[in-house]
C-alpha positions as CSV (number, residue, x, y, z in Angstrom):
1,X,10.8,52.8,5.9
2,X,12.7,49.7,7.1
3,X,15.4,48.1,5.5
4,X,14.1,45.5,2.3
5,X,14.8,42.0,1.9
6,X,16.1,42.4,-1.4
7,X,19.0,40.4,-3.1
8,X,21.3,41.1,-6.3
9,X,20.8,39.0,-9.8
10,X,23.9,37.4,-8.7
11,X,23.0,36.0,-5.6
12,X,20.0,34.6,-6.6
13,X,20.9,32.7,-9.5
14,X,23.7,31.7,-7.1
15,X,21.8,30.6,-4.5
16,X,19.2,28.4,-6.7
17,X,22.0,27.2,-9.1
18,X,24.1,25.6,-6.1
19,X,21.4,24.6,-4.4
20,X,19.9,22.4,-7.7
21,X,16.4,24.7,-7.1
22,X,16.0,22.3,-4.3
23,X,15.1,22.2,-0.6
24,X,18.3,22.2,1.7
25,X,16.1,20.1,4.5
26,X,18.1,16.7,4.3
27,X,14.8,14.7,4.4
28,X,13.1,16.9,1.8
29,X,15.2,17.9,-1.1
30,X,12.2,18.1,-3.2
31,X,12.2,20.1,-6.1
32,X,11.2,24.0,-5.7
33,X,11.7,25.6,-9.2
34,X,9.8,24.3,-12.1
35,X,11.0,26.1,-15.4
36,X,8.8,27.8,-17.7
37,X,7.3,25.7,-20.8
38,X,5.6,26.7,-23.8
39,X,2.1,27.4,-21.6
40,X,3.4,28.6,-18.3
41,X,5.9,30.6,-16.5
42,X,8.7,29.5,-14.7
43,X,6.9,28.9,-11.4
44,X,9.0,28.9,-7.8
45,X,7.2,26.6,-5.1
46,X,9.7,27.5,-2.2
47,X,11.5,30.3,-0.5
48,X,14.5,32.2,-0.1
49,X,15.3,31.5,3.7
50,X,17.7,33.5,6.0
51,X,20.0,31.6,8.2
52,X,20.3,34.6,10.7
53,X,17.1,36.3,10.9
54,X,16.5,39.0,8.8
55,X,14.5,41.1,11.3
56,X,16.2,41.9,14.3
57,X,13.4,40.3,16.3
58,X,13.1,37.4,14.3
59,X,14.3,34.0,14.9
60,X,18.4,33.2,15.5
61,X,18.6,37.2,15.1
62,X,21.9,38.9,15.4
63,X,22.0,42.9,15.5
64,X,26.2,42.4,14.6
65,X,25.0,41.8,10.8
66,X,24.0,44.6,8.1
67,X,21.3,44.2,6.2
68,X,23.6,43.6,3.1
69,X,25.4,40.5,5.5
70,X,21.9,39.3,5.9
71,X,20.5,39.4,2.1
72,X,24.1,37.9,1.0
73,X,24.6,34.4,-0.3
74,X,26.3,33.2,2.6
75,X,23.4,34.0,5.0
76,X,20.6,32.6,3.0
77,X,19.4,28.9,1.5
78,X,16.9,27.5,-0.1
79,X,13.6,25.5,1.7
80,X,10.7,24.4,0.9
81,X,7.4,26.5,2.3
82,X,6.9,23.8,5.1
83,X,10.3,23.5,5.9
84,X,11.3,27.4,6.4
85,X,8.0,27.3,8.8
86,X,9.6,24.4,10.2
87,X,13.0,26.1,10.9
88,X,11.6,29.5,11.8
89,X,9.1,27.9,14.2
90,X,11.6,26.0,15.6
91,X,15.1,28.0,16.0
92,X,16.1,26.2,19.5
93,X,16.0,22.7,17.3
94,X,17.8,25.0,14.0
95,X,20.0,27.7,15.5
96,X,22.4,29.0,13.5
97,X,25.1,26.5,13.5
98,X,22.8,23.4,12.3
99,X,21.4,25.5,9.6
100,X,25.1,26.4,8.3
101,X,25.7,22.3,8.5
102,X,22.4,21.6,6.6
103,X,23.2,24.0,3.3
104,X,26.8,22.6,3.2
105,X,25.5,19.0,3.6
106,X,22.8,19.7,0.9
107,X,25.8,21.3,-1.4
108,X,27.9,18.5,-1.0
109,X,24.3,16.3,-1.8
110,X,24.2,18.1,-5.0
111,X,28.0,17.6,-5.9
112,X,27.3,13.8,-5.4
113,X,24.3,13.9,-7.6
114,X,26.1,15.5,-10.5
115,X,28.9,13.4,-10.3
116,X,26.8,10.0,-10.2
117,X,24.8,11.3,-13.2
118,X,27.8,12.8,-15.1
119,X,28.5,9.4,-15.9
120,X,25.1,8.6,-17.6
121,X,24.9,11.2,-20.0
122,X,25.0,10.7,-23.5
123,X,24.2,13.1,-26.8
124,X,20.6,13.4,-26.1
125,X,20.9,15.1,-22.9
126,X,23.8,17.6,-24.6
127,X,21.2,18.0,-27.2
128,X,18.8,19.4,-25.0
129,X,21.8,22.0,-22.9
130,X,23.1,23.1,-26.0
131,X,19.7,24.0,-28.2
132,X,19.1,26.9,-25.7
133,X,22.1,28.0,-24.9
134,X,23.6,28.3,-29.4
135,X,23.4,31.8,-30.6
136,X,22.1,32.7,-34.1
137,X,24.2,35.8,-34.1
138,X,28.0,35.3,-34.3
139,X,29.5,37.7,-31.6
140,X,32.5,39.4,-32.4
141,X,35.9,39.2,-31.1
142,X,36.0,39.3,-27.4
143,X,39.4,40.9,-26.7
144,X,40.4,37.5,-24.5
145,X,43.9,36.0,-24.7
146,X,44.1,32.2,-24.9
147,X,45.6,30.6,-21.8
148,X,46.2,27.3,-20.3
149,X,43.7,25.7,-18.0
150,X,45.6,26.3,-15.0
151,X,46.3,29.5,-15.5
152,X,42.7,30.7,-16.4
153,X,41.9,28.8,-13.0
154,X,44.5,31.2,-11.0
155,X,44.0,34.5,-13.1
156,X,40.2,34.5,-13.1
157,X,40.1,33.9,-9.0
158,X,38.7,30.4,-9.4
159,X,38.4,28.6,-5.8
160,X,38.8,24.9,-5.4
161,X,35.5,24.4,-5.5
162,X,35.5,25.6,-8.6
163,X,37.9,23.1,-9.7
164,X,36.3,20.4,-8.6
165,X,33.3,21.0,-10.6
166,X,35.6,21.4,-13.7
167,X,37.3,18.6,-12.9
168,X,34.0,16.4,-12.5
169,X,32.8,18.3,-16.1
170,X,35.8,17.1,-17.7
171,X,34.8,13.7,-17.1
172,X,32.7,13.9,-20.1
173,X,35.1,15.8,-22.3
174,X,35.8,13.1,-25.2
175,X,31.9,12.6,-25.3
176,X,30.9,16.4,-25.8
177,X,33.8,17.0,-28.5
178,X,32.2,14.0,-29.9
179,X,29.0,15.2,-30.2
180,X,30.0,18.8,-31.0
181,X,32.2,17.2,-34.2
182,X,28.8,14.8,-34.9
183,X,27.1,18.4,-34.9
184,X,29.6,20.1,-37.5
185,X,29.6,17.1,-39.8
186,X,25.9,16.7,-39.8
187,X,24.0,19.9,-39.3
188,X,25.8,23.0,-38.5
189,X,29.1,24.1,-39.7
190,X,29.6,26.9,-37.1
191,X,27.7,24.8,-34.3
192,X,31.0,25.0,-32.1
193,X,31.1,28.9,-32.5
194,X,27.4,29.6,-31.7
195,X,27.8,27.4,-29.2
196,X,30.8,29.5,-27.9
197,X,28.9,33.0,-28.7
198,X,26.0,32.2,-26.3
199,X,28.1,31.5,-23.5
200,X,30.2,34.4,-24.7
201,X,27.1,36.7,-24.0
202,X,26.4,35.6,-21.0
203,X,29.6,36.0,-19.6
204,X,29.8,39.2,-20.9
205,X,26.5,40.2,-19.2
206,X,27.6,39.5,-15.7
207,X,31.4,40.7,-16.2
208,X,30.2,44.1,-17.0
209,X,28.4,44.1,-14.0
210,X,31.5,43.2,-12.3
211,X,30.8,39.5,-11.0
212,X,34.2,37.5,-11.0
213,X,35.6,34.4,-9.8
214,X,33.5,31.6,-8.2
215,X,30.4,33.6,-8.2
216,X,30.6,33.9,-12.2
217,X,31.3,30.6,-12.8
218,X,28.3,29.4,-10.9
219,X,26.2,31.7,-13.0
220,X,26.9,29.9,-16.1
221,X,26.9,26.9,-14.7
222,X,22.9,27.7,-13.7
223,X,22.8,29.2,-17.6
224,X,24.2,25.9,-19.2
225,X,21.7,23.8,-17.2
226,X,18.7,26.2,-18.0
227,X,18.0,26.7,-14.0
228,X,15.9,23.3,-13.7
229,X,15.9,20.5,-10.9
230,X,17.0,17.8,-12.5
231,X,20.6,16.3,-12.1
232,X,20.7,15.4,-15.7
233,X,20.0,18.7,-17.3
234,X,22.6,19.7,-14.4
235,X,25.6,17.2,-15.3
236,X,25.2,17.7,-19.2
237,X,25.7,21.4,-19.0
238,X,28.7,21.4,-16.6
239,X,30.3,18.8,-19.1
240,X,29.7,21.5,-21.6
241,X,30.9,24.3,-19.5
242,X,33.5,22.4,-18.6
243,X,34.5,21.5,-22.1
244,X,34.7,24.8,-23.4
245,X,37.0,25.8,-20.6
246,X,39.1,23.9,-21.0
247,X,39.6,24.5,-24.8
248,X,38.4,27.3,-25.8
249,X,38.0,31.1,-25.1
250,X,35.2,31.0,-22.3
251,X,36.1,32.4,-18.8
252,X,39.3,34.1,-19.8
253,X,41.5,37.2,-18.6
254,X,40.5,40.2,-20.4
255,X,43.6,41.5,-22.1
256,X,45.0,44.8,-20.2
C-alpha cells in the first residue's frame, strides 16, 4: 500500500485559517469554504493542493521529500478546483518557486484585508464572534501564571508574525472592552469569563495534543472567526483574540 495523503488537525485548520478558506491564485481568491448553517453542512468547494508533488511522478516532484515533508503545512495551499488543474496541468508555467511566491503573496493579501476591515468593525460583528465561541459551563482553574504581553510573546514561542497579527487585533482593543463591559452591564454578569472559558477549552484541546507557538495561535485564530470567508467575521475575532491576550489568562506558560 502506498503512502496516504493525509494531513494532521493542525495543519488543516492551519492551512484554511491563514489562507481566509480562499483560493491562493492571485486572480481568483474566491471563496472555497462555506460554513455550515442551520440546513446544511459546512461544505468545501476547493482543494488541498501540494506545492511539490505528492506522487513522485507527479508534477514539480522531488524524491528528496518524505511523505510527512509533502503533507506538511509548508508544502501545501489552498486552490480552487480549476485552479489546482490549472497549476498541475501546467508545472513549466507554476514550478515550485512561483507557487511558494503565490501562497506568500495571497498571505500577505489576507493580512491586508484584515487590517483594512479591522478598522470597520463595530459591536455587531463582535456579537456575532463571541455568541459561538461563550461557554455555558465555567471551566475551572487552568494552572496558568499571569504574565506581561511580551513575555507571553517570548515564552510561548510566538514568531513575528504572530505579533503582527496581535498587534493589528489590538487595534480594536478599547472597542471590544467596550462591548464586553456593555455585555456585563446589560445581559451577562459572567459574559467576560465565559467568554474566556471557551477559548480556554480550545486551547486546552490543542495543547494536550502538543501544538505550540505560532501554529496554536493560528488555531484560535480560525476558532474565534468560526472558519468562514469573510474578512469581517475574520478581523472581529482577531480583535477578540487579541484582546484577551493581552489582558487576560489566554495563551499563557503553564506553571512548572
Amino acid at each position: 500500500m502506498g503512502a496516504s495523503r493525509s494531513y494532521t488537525e493542525q495543519t488543516i485548520k492551519q492551512l484554511f485559517g491563514l489562507a481566509a478558506g480562499r483560493c491562493a491564485f492571485p486572480t481568483c481568491r474566491r471563496k472555497i469554504i462555506f460554513p455550515a448553517t442551520d440546513l446544511s453542512s459546512t461544505t468545501i468547494t476547493g482543494d488541498i493542493a501540494h506545492i511539490v508533488a505528492f506522487a513522485d511522478a507527479g508534477p514539480r516532484s522531488d524524491g528528496a521529500l518524505s511523505t510527512k515533508q509533502k503533507n506538511d503545512y509548508d508544502n501545501l495551499m489552498l486552490l480552487c478546483a480549476a485552479c489546482h488543474r490549472l497549476v498541475d496541468g501546467q508545472p513549466e508555467e507554476y514550478p515550485n518557486d512561483v507557487l511558494f511566491a503565490m501562497k506568500q503573496n495571497h498571505l500577505d493579501w489576507v493580512d491586508e484585508n484584515l487590517e483594512s476591515q479591522m478598522r470597520d468593525i463595530r459591536f455587531p460583528e463582535l456579537e456575532v464572534v463571541c455568541s459561538r465561541i461563550i461557554d455555558t459551563e465555567l471551566a475551572s482553574s487552568t494552572g496558568f501564571q499571569t504574565l506581561p504581553p511580551a513575555q507571553k510573546m517570548v515564552s510561548n514561542k510566538l514568531g513575528p508574525k504572530t505579533a503582527k497579527k496581535i498587534t493589528l487585533g489590538l487595534m480594536q482593543a478599547p472597542l471590544v472592552a467596550d462591548y464586553m463591559q456593555s455585555m456585563v452591564t446589560h445581559v451577562d454578569s459572567e459574559f467576560p469569563e465565559r467568554l474566556i472559558s471557551g477559548f480556554r477549552s480550545e486551547y486546552d484541546k490543542h495543547f494536550e495534543k502538543g501544538i505550540r507557538g505560532d501554529g496554536l495561535f493560528a488555531l484560535l485564530e480560525l476558532f474565534a472567526s468560526g472558519g468562514t470567508a469573510d474578512f469581517d467575521r475574520q478581523a472581529a475575532g482577531l480583535a477578540v483574540l487579541a484582546h484577551l491576550f493581552q489582558v487576560c489568562d489566554i495563551f499563557e506558560t503553564t506553571v512548572t
